[in-house]
C-alpha positions, 0 to 999 in steps of 0.5 A: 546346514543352511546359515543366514547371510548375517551369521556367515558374516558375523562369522567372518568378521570374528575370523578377520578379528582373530587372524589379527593376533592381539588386536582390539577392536580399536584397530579394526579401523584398519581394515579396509572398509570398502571390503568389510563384509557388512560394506560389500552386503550394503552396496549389494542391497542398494543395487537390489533396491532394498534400502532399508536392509543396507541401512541395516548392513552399513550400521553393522559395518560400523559397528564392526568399524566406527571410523568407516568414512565409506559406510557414514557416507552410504547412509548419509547417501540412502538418507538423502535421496527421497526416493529411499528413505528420507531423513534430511536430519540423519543424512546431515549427521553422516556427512558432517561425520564423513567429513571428519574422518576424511577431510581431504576427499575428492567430493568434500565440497559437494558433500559440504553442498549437500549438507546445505541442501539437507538444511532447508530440506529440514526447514521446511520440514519444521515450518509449516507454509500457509496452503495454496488455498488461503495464500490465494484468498489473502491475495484476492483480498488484498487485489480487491483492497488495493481496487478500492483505494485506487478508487477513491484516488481517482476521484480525489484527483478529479476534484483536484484538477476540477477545482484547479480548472475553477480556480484558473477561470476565476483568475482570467476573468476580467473584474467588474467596473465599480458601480456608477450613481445615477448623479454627477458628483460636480453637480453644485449644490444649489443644482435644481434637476429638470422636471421629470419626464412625466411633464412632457407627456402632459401627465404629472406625478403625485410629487408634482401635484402635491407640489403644485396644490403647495403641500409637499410630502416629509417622505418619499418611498423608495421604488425600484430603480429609483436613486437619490438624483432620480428623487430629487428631480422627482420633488425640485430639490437639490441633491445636496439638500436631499443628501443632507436630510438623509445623513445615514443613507448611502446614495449607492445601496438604496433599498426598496421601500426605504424611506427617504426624508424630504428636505423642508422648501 
């Protein structure tokens, strides 16, 4: 009669269990778990590649022993690796377990390495990153953003140094003299000017003229160049008398066309 590999087990198992005269099932931790029969099928079906099937045998050796700190740790191995059957969140509770039932163990500190590993494998397992593809749109995004605003900084630093450079030439720059009147002002007041030039030439103004017939005019019309000394010579007066006439003129903002008072002979 042919029997299955996991009925000739059972059936050894049953045999250890009964050879042991009043034991419960209690002391089947101490049994030597590497030789377990479930334990020796495990670690052959590791070796055959079979992961899944020495899953299967290393949870039946613990249900033969619970307190198996081998058998917690071949699964927490099988779990572990991605090339078997990754279950980041089994193979941490295998290990935590095998720590527990023998915390003085050669590797406890890899172990414990591993159990970290297992915890970020587990987190990003949880958090979903953003993809290759929209990662690369934000940066693109945020690359052209951060263009522009170079941008307009530039810009603004050229009106600033320009408006430095404007402000630096208007400080150098040498002020100009005050404006000078076209008469002395220690000029007396009963100061009569020389005939215009007009006399030299054998040519008279229409101020002469009229002076000369004895009609003079009440006002004169500012024209271009003109000044209060230039119209006083213009009519023979002083430039007190014509200052006088004129109380509400200022000698050194005449306008043209303005009208100027004649101060009476």
């Amino acid at each position: 009669m042919v029997f299955s590999s996991r009925c000739v087990l059972s059936l050894l198992a049953a045999l250890g269990l009964a050879g042991l005269s009043g034991c419960s099932l209690s002391d089947s931790g101490q049994l030597d778990e590497e030789n377990e029969p479930h334990f020796i099928l495990g670690k052959s079906r590791v070796n055959a590649l079979d992961y899944s099937a020495a899953i299967d045998a290393f949870k039946d050796s613990l249900q033969v022993n619970p307190h198996s700190a081998a058998a917690h740790y071949q699964l927490a191995c099988l779990y572990d690796s991605e090339n078997k059957v990754a279950d980041p969140a089994a193979a941490i509770y295998h290990y935590q377990e095998f720590l527990k039932l023998n915390p003085q163990a050669e590797n406890a500190a890899v172990v414990s390495q591993r159990i970290e590993g297992c915890k970020v494998q587990l987190a990003h397992a949880v958090i979903s990153l953003p993809s290759m593809p929209a990662s690369q749109k934000l940066l693109e995004s945020l690359s052209e953003t951060n263009r522009i605003l170079q941008a307009e900084l530039d810009k603004l630093r050229a009106s600033y140094a320009a408006l430095q450079l404007a402000a630096s030439q208007a400080a150098s720059r040498p002020a100009l003299p005050p404006r000078q009147n076209n008469f002395s002002p220690n000029e007396p007041d009963n100061f009569v000017p020389p005939p215009d030039n007009t006399v030299l030439t054998g040519k008279k103004s229409k101020a002469q003229k009229s002076l000369a017939t004895g009609v003079r005019a009440k006002t004169h019309v500012v024209a271009k160049g003109e000044s209060l000394a230039i119209i006083a010579r213009k009519y023979h007066v002083s430039l007190a008398s014509l200052q006088a006439a004129n109380p509400g003129v200022n000698s050194s903002k005449l306008r043209v066309g303005q009208s100027i008072s004649l101060p009476s002979p």
